[in-house]
C-alpha positions as CSV (number, residue, x, y, z in Angstrom):
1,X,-5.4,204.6,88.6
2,X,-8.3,206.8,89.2
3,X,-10.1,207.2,92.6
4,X,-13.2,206.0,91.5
5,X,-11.2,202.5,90.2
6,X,-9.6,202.5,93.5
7,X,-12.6,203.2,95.3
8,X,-14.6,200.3,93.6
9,X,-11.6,197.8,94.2
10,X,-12.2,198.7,98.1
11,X,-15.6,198.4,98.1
12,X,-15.2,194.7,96.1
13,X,-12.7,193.7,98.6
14,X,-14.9,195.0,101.4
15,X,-17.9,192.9,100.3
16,X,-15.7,189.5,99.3
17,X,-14.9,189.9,102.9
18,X,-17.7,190.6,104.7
19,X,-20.0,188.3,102.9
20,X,-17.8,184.9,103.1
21,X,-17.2,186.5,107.3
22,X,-20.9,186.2,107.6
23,X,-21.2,183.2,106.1
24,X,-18.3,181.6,108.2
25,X,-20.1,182.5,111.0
26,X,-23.2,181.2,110.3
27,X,-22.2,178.0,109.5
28,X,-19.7,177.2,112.7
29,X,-21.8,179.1,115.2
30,X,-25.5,178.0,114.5
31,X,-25.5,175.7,111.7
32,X,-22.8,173.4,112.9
33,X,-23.6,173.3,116.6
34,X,-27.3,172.4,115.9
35,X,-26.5,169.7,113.4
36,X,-28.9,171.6,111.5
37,X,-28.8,170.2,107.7
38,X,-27.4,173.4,104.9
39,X,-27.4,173.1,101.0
40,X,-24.8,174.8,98.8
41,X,-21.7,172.9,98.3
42,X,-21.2,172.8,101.7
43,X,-24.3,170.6,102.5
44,X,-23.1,168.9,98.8
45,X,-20.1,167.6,100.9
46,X,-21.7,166.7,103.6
47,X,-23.3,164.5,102.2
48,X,-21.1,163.2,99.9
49,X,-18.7,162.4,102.7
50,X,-21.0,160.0,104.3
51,X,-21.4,157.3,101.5
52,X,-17.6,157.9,99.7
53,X,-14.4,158.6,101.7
54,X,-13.5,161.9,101.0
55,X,-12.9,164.5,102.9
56,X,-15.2,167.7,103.4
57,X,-13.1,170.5,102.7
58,X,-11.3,168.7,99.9
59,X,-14.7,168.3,98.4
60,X,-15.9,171.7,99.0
61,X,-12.5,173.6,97.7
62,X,-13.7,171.1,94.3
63,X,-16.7,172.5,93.6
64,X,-15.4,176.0,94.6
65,X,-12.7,175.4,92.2
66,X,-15.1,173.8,89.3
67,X,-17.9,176.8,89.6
68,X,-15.1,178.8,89.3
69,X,-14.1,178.0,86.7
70,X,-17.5,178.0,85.2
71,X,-18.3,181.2,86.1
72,X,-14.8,183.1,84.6
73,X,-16.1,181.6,81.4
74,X,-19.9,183.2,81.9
75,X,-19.8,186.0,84.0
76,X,-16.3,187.3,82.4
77,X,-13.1,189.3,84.2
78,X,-14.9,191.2,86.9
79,X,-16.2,187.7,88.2
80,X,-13.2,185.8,87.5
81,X,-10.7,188.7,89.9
82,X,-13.4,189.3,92.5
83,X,-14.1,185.6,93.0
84,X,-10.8,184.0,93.0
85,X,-10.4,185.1,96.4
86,X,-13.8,183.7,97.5
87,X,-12.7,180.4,96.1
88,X,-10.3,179.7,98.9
89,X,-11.2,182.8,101.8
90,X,-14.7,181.0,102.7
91,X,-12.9,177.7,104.2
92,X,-9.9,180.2,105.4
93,X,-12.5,182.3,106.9
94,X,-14.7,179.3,108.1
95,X,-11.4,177.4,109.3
96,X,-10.9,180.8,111.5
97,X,-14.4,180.9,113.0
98,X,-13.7,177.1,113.6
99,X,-10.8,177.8,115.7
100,X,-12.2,180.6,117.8
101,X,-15.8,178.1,118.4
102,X,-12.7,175.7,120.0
103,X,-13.1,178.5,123.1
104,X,-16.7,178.8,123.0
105,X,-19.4,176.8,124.5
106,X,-21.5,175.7,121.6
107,X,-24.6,176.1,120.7
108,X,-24.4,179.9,121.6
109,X,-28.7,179.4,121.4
110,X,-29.8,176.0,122.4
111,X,-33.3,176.8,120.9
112,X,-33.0,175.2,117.6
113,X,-36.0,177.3,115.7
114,X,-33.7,180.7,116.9
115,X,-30.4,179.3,115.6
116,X,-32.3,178.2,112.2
117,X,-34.2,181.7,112.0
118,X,-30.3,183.9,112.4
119,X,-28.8,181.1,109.8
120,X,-30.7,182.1,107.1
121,X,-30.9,185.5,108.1
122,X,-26.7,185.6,108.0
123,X,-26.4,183.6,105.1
124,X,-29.0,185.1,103.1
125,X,-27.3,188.8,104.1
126,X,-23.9,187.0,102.6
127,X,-25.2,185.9,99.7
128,X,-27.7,189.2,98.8
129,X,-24.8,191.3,99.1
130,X,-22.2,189.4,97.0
131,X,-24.8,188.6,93.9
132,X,-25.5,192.3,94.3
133,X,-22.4,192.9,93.3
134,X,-21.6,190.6,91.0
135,X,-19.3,188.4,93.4
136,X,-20.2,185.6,95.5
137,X,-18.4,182.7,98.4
138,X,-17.5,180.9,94.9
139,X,-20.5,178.1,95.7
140,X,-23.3,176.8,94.8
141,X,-24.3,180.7,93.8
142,X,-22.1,181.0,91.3
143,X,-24.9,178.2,89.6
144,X,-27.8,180.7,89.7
145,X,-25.3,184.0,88.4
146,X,-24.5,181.9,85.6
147,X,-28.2,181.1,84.7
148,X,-29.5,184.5,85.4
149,X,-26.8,185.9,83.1
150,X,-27.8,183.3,80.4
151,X,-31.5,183.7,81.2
152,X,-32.3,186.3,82.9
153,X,-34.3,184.0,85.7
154,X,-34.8,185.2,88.9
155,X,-31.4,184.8,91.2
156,X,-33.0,183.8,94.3
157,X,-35.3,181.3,92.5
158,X,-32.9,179.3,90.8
159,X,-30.7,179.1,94.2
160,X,-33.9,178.1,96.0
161,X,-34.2,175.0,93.5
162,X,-30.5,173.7,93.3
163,X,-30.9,174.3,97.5
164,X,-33.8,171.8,97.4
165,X,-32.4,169.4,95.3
166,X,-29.2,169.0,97.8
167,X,-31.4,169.5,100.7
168,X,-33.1,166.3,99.5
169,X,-30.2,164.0,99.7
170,X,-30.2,164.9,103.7
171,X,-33.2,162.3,103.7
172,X,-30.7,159.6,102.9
173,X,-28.7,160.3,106.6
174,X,-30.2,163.2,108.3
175,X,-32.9,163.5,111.7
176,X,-35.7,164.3,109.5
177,X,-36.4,167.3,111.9
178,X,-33.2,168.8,111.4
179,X,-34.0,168.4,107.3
180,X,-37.7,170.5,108.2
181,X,-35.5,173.6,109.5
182,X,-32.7,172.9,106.9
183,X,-35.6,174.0,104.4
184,X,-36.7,176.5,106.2
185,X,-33.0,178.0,106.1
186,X,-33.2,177.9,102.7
187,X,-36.1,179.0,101.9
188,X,-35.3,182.2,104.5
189,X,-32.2,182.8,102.7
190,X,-32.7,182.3,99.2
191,X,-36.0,184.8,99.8
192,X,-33.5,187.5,101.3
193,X,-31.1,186.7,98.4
194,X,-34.6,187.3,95.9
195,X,-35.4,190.7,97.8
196,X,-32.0,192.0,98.1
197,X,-31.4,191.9,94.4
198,X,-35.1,192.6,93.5
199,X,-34.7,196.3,95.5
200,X,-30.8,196.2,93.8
201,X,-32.6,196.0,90.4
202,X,-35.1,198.4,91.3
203,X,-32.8,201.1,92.5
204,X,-30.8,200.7,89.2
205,X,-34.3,201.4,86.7
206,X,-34.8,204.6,88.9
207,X,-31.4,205.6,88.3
208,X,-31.4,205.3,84.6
């Protein structure tokens, strides 16, 4: 195996990593704590949970496993290797940032426009980097690579749509001010997710 091979595995593993970290963090140190209201699967579940008796993570590790699956079929090898991990590191990850919050007082920001503003800041970083690179947490992301490979539609606009549609069904259980910064996460996000792989595309018309 070359260096360059070996190099790009690193830097694959580096980013699975780091993006599902950041995510992980986001969710059990500001989204959690403020009962602030998230899309992606993870909202999905949420929300499922409260009218059929399932559990969240079981639900979750379903979709992961379903866009998964989807996504091997689309996006091919490279997607199917780098995101296998991603299918079960996010709730290993997030089950780790869960035990450390147990010795933490939580919120670590009780004002709840500051913990919505570094939620979509983190999880837009997450998920800009891993499209970028082809990977993602193996969520509701995978949705939009598929399209964009298909279509060729904008990354960060299709996420921002599926986002909205699951951010709706918080109306059916949620404080309807926690649902107003829940969109607002989103919409930060998914716009950092947009610019991200905008400048990502741009960088790769210079270079060719």
């Amino acid at each position: 195996m070359s260096k360059n091979n070996i190099a790009k595995i690193v830097k694959t593993i580096a980013t699975v990593l780091l993006g599902n970290a950041l995510y992980a963090v986001a969710v059990t140190f500001f989204v959690v704590p403020s009962q602030l209201v998230l899309g992606g699967f993870t909202g999905l579940s949420i929300a499922i949970s409260h009218f059929v008796d399932i559990n969240v993570s079981y639900a979750v590790l379903m979709f992961h496993l379903i866009a998964f699956v989807a996504g091997s079929i689309v996006l091919g090898r490279r997607f199917a290797v780098s995101t296998a991990a991603s299918t079960f590191l996010y709730p290993l990850l997030l089950n780790l940032t869960e035990r450390i919050a147990c010795n933490i007082q939580l919120p670590l920001i009780s004002y709840l426009p500051i913990n919505a503003l570094i939620s979509a800041l983190l999880i837009g970083i997450s998920l800009g980097i891993l499209t970028r690179s082809k990977t993602s947490t193996g969520g509701t992301e995978v949705i939009p690579l598929i399209i964009h490979q298909l279509t060729h539609k904008s990354v960060g606009k299709v996420l921002l749509l599926i986002d909205g549609v699951i951010m709706l069904l918080g109306l059916t259980y949620a404080n309807p001010i926690k649902i107003v910064y829940g969109i607002l996460i989103v919409v930060g996000y998914s716009a950092i997710v947009q610019l991200l792989n905008y400048t990502d595309e741009k960088l790769t018309e210079g270079n060719a």
